[in-house]
N, C-alpha and C positions, 0 to 999 in steps of 0.2 A: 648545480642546477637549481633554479631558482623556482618554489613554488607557487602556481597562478595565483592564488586564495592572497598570498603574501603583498600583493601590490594592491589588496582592501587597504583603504581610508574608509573614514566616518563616513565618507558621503552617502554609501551605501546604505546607510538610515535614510536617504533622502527617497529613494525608489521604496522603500518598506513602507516608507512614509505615506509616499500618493497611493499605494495599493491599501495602507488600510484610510486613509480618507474615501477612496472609491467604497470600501468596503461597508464605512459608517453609512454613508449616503445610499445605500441598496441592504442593508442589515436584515431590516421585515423580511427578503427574498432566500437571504444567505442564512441565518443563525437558525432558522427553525430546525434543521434536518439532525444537524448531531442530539438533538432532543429526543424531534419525534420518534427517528430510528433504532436508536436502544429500545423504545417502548414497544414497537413492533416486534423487535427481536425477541426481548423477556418475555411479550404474550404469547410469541406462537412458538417459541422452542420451551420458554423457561416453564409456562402455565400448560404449553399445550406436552409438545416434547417430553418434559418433565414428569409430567404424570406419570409413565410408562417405564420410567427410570427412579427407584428409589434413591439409593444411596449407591455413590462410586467408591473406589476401593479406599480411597484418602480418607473418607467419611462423610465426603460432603456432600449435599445434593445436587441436583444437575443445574438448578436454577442458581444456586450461590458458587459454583464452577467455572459456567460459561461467563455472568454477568460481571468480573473484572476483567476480563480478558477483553471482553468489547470495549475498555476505556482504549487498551491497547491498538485494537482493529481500526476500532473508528480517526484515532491519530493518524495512523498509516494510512487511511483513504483519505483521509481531509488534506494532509500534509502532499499526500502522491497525485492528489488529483487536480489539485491547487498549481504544482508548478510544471503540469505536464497539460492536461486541455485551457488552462487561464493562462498560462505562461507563451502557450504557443498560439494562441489567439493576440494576446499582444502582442509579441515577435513578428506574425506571419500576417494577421488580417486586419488590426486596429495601428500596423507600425508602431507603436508604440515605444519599444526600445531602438528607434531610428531619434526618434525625439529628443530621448533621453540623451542619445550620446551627442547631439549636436550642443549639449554642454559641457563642461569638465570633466564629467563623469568617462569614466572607463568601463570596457565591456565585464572586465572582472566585479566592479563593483555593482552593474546592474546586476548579474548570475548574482553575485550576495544578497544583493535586495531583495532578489524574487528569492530566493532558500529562504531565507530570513522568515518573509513574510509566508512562506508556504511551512514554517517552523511552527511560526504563531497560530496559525487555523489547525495545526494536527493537537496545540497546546487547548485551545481554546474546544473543541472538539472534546477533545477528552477529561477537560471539566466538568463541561455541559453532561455527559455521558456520566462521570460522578457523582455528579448533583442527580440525574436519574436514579442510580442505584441505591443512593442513599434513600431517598424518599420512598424504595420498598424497607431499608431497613437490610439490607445488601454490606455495607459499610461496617467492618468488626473488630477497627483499629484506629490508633487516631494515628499510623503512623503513612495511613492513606492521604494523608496533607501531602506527604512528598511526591504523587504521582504525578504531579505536574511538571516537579523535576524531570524527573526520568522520561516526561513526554516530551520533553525541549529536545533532550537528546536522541530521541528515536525521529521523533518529526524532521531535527535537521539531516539524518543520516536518509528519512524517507524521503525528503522535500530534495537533497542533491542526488540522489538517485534518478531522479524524476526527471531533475534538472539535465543529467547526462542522456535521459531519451529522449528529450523533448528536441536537443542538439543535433540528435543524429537521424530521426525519423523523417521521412520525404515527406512526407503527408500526415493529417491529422487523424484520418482512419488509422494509420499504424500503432498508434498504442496499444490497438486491442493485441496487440503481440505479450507484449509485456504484460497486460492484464489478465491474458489468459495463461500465459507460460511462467509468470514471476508473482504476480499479487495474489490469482485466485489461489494457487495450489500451499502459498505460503496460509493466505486465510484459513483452507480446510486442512491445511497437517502442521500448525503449529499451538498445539492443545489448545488450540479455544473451543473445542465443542469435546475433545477427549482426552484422558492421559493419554502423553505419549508410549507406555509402557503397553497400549494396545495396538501397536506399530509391531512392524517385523524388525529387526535389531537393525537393519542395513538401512531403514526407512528413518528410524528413529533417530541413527547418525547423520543423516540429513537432515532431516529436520531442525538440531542442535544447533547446526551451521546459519541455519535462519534466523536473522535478527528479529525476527515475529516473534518468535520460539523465544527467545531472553526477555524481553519485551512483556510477552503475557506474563512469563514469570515473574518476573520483578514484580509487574501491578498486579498480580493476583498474590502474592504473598505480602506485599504492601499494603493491602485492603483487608485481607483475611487476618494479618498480623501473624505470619509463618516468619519471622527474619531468620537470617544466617547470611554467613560471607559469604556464603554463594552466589549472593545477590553483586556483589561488589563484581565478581568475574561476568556478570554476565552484563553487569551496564558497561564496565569497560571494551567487552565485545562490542557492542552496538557504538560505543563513540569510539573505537578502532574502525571500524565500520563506518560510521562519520567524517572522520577525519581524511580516512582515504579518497570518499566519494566527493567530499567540499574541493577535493583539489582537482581532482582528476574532470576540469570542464574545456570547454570549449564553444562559443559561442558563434558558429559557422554561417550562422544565418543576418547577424545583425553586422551593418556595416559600419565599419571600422578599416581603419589603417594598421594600427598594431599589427605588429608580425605576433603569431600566438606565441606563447609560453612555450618549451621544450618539449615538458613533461604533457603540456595538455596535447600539443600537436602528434607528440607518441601514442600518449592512448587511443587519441581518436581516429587516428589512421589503423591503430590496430582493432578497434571497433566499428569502426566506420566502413571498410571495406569488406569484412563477411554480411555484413547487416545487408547492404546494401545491395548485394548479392544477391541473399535470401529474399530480398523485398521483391528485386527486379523479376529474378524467378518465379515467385509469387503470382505475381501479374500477369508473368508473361503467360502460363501454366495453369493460371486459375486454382493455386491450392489454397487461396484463403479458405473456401469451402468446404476441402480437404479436412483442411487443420481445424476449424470448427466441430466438423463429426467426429473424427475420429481422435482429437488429442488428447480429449477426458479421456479417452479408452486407456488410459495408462493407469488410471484408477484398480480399475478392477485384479489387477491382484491382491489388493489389500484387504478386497470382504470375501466372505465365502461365496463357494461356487454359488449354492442356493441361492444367492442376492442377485447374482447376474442378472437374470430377466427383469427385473426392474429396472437396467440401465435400456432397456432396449425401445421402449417408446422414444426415452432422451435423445438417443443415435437417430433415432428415424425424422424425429421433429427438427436436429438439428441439422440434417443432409436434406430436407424437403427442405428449410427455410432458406438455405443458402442457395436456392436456385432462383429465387425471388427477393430475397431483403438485402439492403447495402451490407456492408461489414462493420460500419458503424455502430448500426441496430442489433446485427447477426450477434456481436459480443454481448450485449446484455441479455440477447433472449435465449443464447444459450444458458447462459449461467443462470438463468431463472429456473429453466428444467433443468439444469444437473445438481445443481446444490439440494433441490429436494430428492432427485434418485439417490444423492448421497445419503445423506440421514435417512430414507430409508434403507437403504444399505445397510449403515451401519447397525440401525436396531435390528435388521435379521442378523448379523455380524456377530453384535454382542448378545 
């Protein structure tokens, strides 16, 4: 069985190519955010947060804790959101990759192109994000030069992730699936804001599984200068990780002749047909609105009971919204109230 990824040629630089020309040509629009939003972040968790929080058990503070870990977060949104809302804009509204195939190119090596290129913004992303850290003086090792390795490899394993939802979703509201059931809950439980070691042991084992989870580690022990081979098992997970998700594609939307790949026609018939399911469901039933109020609720075993009523404005504000806002919108404004009921959570918690 032949894998898809394996019928790449070079050309597939050629698609990475016009997406970063587009990208030069609109830069002032695009580079600013992996900057400004670390800054945001270190002021209101690491100055404000912080405060409140001396020292964690490792010994470090909570400002020199959280801020390697956000080289790691900000890769995964740059790299996840790059070939999943740009990818399916081009695909679906701009045609874009109708274009492309009406030359030499092959569908496999457009999906390259766009991984490739959704590799480089999670790479560049988490530079910019370095160079922030340093300039508080954040930076306690010179062995923090290789995080940009280790962000090629997380980016591509994020950036074909991305790519496998961008393939199978009916619509461009539907990511908020993924974003709320896959990226938020990897964001808040894969230590960037706590040791794992304040998890329940069964929470913990899940967590491990998460290539966020390896990912912080790595660059938070790369900047801090903790080494150990630890580290070697855990970037090998994540391009295990990699490796599977770069093949595992299917390009169903962009027209082509090619009969698909074996391998990609199997996975995507076995993913393609529960999704599709849940979606139709979805609509037909109206639980996007459902699943907005109540899916954080899965949270709440992890803080003490006494934290509970702080979730409960979150719940009401996100079941009043969804009777008026698209699902579009409903994804970000939940996650703006519940990541704060979280952290307060957690400081009653801890």
């Amino acid at each position: 069985m032949q894998l898809p990824m394996t019928r790449v040629t070079y050309r597939a630089i050629r698609v990475w190519q016009r997406d970063l020309d587009t990208f030069l040509r609109l830069w002032k629009t695009e580079s600013w955010w992996p900057t400004i939003e670390p800054l945001l972040y270190l002021s209101s968790l690491g100055f404000g947060l912080g405060v409140y929080i001396t020292r964690l058990s490792n010994g470090l503070s909570f400002l020199e804790f959280i801020a390697p870990a956000f080289v790691a977060t900000t890769a995964m949104f740059a790299a996840s959101f790059e070939c999943m809302f740009s990818s399916f804009v081009r695909m679906e509204f701009q045609r874009t990759f109708d274009a492309i195939l009406a030359t030499p190119l092959t569908i496999e090596e457009v999906i390259a192109g766009e991984i490739l290129w959704g590799m480089t913004r999670g790479v560049f992303a988490a530079v910019s994000v370095l160079f922030v850290i340093s300039l508080f003086g954040l930076v306690h090792s010179p062995w923090a030069l290789l995080t940009p390795l280790v962000a090629v490899v997380e980016g591509l394993m994020f950036a074909s992730v991305a790519m496998i939802i961008t393939a199978i979703v009916p619509a461009i509201d539907a990511f908020n699936y993924y974003i709320t059931l896959g990226i938020t809950p990897m964001f808040l439980f894969s230590a960037v804001f706590f040791p794992l070691d304040r998890l329940p042991q069964i929470a913990q084992t899940i967590a491990w599984v998460s290539p966020l989870t390896h990912a912080v580690y790595v660059q938070r022990s790369l900047i801090l200068g903790q080494i150990s081979w630890n580290l070697v098992w855990s970037v090998l997970w994540i391009a295990f990780l990699a490796l599977i998700a770069f093949n595992v594609m299917r390009a169903q939307r962009a027209a082509t002749t090619d009969e698909p790949p074996q391998l990609v026609a199997a996975v995507s018939a076995l993913l393609q047909n529960p999704v599709y399911f849940v979606l139709d469901l979805a609509r037909a039933v109206k639980l996007t609105a459902v699943m907005h109020a109540l899916g954080p609720l899965f949270l709440l075993p992890l803080f003490e009971l006494v934290s509970w009523p702080l979730f409960i404005p979150a719940f009401l504000f996100t079941a009043a919204g969804s009777t008026f806002w698209p699902s579009s919108q409903l994804g970000y404004a939940s996650g703006v109230i519940w990541v704060p009921a979280c952290f307060l959570g957690l400081l009653v918690t801890l």
